[in-house]
TIDREN-228277 format. One record per atom (N, C-alpha, C): x, y, z; residue in three letters. Coordinates in steps of 0.001 Angstrom, whole numbers, padded with zeros to 6 digits, always signed. Each point is the difference from the previous one (the first is absolute). Last residue first. Layout:
residues N
XYZALA...
This chain:
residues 74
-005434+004717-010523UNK-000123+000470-001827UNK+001463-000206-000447UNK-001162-000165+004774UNK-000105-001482-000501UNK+000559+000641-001537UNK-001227+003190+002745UNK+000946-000329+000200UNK+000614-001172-000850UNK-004200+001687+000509UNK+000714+001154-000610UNK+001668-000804-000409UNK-003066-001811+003091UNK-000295-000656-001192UNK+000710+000747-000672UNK+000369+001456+004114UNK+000745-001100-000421UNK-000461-000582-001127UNK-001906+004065+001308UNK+001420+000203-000215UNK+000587-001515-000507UNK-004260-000095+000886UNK+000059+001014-000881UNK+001409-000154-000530UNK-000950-001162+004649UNK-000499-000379-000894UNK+000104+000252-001515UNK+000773+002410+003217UNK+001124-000693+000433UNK-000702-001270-000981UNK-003373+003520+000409UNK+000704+000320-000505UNK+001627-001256-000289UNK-003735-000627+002083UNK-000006-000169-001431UNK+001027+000279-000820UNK+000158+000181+004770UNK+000369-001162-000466UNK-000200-000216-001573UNK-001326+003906+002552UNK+001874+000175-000406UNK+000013-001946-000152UNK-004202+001467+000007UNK+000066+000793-001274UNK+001937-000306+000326UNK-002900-001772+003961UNK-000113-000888-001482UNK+000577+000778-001271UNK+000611+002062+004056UNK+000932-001212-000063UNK-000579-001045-000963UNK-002729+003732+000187UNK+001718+000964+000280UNK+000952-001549+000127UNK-004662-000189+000929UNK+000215+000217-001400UNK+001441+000202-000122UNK-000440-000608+004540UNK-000652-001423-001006UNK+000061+000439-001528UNK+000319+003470+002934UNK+001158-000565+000035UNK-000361-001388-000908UNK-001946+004629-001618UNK-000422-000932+001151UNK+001215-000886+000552UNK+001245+003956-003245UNK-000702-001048-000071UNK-000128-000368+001285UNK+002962+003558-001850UNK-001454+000071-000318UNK-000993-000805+000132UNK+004384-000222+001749UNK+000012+001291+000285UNK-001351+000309-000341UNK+002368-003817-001180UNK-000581-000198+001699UNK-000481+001568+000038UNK+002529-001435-004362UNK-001141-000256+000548UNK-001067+000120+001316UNK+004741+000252-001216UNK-000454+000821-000394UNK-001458+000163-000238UNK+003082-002739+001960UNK+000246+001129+000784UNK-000752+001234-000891UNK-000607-004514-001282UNK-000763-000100+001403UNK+000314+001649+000298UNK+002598-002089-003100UNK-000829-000044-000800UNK-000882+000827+001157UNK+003765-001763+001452UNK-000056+000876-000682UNK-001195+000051-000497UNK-000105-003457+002113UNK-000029+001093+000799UNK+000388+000885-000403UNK-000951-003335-002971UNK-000975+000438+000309UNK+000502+001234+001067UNK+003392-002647-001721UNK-000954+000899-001175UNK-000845+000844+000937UNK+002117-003190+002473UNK+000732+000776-000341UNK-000653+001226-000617UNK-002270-004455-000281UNK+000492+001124+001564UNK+000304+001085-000092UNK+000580-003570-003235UNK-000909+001609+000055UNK-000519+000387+001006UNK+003905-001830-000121UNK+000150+000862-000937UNK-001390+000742-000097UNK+000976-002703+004601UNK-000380-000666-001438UNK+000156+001123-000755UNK+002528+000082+005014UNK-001570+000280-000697UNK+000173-000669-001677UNK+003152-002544+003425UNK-000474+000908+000101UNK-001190+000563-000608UNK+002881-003951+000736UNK+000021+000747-001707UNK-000949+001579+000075UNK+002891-005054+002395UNK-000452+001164+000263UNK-000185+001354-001191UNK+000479-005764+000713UNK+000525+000755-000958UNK-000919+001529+000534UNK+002440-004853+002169UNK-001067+000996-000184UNK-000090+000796-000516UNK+003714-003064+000783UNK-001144-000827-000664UNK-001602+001157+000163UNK+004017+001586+002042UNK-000624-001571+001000UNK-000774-000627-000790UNK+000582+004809-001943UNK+000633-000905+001111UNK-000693-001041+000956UNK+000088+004123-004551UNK-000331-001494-000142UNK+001070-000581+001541UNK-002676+004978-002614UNK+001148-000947+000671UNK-000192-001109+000441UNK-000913+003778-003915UNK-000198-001180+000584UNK+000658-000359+000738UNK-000869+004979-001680UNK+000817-000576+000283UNK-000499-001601+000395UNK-003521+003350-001610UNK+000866+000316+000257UNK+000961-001333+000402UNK-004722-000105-001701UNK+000331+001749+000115UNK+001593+000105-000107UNK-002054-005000-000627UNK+000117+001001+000937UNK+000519+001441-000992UNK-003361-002606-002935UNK+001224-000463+000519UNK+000062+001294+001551UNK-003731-000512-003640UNK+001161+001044-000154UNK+001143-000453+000803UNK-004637-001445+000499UNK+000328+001414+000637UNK+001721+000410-000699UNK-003161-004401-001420UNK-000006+001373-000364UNK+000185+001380+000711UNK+000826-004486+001967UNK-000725+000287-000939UNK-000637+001446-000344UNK+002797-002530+003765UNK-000611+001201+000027UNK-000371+000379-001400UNK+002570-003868+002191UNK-001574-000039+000214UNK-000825+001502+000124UNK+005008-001607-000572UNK-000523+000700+001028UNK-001686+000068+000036UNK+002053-002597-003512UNK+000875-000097+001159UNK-000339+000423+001070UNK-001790+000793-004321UNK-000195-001292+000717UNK+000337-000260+001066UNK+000701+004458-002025UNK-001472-000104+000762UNK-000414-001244+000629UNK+004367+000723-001946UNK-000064+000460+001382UNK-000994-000319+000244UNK+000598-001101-004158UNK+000588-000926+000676UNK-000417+000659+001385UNK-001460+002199-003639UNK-000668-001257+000428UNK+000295-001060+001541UNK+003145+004037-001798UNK-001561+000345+000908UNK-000985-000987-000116UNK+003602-000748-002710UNK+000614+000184+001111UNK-001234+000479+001219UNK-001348-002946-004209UNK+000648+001411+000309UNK+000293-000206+001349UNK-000723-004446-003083UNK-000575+000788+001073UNK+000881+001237+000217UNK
């Protein structure tokens, strides 16, 4: 199992790519903030929102954050 298998089991976030940023772990709770493609997408979003509906505009920055992480996998 990959290191990003392991997170998605763990944190129950399948295919987003793991947290974005720093893990922290207290009291037995593991705080992990936005998901990578989270992450993706609101970049992705700052460039999008300008020509699109908002609903289209947050399905094209998830394709996009999408996209990226299979990109990623290679």
């Amino acid at each position: 199992m990959t290191e990003l298998e392991q997170w998605d089991a763990t944190l129950d976030v399948k295919g987003t790519g793991g947290p974005a940023f720093t893990v922290r772990v207290t009291d037995n709770i593991v705080y992990t903030g936005m998901t990578l493609r989270d992450y993706f997408a609101a970049n992705a979003l700052q460039v999008t929102c300008e020509d699109y509906m908002p609903t289209e505009a947050a399905k094209l920055a998830y394709d996009y954050a999408d996209a990226m992480l299979k990109e990623r996998l290679k």
